[in-house]
Each structure stands twice: as structure tokens, then as C-alpha cells.
C-alpha positions in Angstrom: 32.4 -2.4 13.8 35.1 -3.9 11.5 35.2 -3.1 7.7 34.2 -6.1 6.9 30.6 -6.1 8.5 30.2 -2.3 7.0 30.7 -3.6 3.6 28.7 -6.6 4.6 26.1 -4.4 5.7 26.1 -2.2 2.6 25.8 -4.4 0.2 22.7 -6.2 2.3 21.2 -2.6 1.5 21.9 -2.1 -1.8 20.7 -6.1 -2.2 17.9 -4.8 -0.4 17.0 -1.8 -2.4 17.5 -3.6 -5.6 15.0 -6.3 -4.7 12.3 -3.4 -4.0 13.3 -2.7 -7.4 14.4 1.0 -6.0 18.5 2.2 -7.6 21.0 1.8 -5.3 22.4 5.7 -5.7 20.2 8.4 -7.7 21.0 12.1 -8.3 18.6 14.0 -6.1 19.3 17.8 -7.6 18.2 16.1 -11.2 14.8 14.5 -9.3 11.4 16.2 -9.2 10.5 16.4 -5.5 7.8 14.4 -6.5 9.8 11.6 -7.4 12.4 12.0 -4.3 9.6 11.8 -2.1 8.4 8.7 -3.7 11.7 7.2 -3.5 12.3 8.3 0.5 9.0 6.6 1.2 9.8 3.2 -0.6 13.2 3.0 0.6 12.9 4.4 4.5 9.3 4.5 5.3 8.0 1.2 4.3 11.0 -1.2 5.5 11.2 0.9 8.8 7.5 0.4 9.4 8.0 -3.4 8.6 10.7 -4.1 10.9 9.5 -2.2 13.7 6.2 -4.5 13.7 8.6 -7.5 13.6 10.7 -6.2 16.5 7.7 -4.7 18.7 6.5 -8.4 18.9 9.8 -9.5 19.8 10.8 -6.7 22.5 7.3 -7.4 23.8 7.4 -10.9 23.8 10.9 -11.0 25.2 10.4 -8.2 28.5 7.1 -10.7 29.1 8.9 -14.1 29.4 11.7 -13.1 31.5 10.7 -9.9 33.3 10.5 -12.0 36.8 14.1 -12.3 36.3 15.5 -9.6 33.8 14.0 -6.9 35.1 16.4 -4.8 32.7 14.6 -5.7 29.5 11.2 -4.3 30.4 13.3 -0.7 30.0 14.8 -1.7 26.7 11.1 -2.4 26.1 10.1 0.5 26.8 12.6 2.3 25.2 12.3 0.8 21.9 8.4 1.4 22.3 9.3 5.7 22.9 11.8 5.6 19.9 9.5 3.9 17.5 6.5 6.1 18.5 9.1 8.4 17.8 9.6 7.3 14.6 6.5 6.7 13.1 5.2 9.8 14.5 8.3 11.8 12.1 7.4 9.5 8.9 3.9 10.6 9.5 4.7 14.2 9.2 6.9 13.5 6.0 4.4 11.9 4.2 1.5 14.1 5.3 2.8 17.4 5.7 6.7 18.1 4.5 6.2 15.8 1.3 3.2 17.4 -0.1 3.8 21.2 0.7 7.3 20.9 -1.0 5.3 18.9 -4.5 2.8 21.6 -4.1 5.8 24.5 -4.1 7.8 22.8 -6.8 4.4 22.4 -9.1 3.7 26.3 -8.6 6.6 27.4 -9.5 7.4 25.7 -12.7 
């Protein structure tokens, strides 16, 4: 990937970020875990979830129209379907398990 599409790239995520209304760069060792884990959930929970809805449809829609004659894309399918299980299945255990036990720690200790 040339520089060119990087930077094009970063600045479509800082764009991105700033239009969620969420800072482009933030100190995490001056954050409360409370408020990182706020911010790791707007910024890579939410927009994952969104796009992989928008691409599910796609890759599904895609492998159905030409699996007679791609047969190919029915294992992309297939593969994007394992890796977003994947996925949501690791947000999941953030937001339930890792994000709350770490607030909890934080809030006994202080």
C-alpha cells in the first residue's frame, strides 16, 4: 500500500472519529478505565458492528448470485462469516466481562 493511501486512510479515521465526536489521540495512562473503556467501545465496537451488518449482506448477497459460476466466493463467504463470529464474540467478552472487572478493580482500589 503506497503512502499516499495510508495517509488517505488515516485521515478518513481521524475524519471519522471526529464526526462521532470521539479525539483523534488521547493519553490513556491519564484516563480512568472507565472512560477508556467508553472510548474503546465508541470508537472500535460500534463502527465494527456497523460495517460488518453492511458487509454480511453484501458477502451474502454476492456468494448467492454467482455461486453457479464462482464457486470461490461462497468460501470468502464463509470465511468472512467465521471471522466476524469471531469478532463479535471478542467485543462481547470486552464489554461484558474484561471492561467491567477492570472498572470494578480500579473503583476498589482508589
Amino acid at each position: 500500500m503506497g503512502v499516499g493511501r495510508t495517509l488517505s486512510r488515516r485521515l478518513h479515521r481521524t475524519r471519522c472519529d471526529a464526526d462521532r465526536g470521539i479525539e483523534a489521540i488521547v493519553n490513556a495512562d491519564a484516563m480512568r478505565l472507565a472512560d477508556l473503556a467508553d472510548r474503546i467501545e465508541k470508537s472500535h465496537c460500534d463502527s465494527p458492528r456497523e460495517e460488518l451488518a453492511r458487509l454480511d449482506f453484501m458477502t451474502e448477497n454476492v456468494a448467492r448470485v454467482h455461486r453457479d459460476k464462482k464457486s470461490h466466493l461462497t468460501i470468502v463467504r464463509e470465511a468472512f462469516v467465521d471471522q466476524g463470529d469471531e469478532l463479535e464474540s471478542h467485543v462481547i467478552k470486552e464489554e461484558k466481562i474484561l471492561f467491567p472487572q477492570k472498572i470494578e478493580l480500579e473503583e476498589e482500589t482508589q
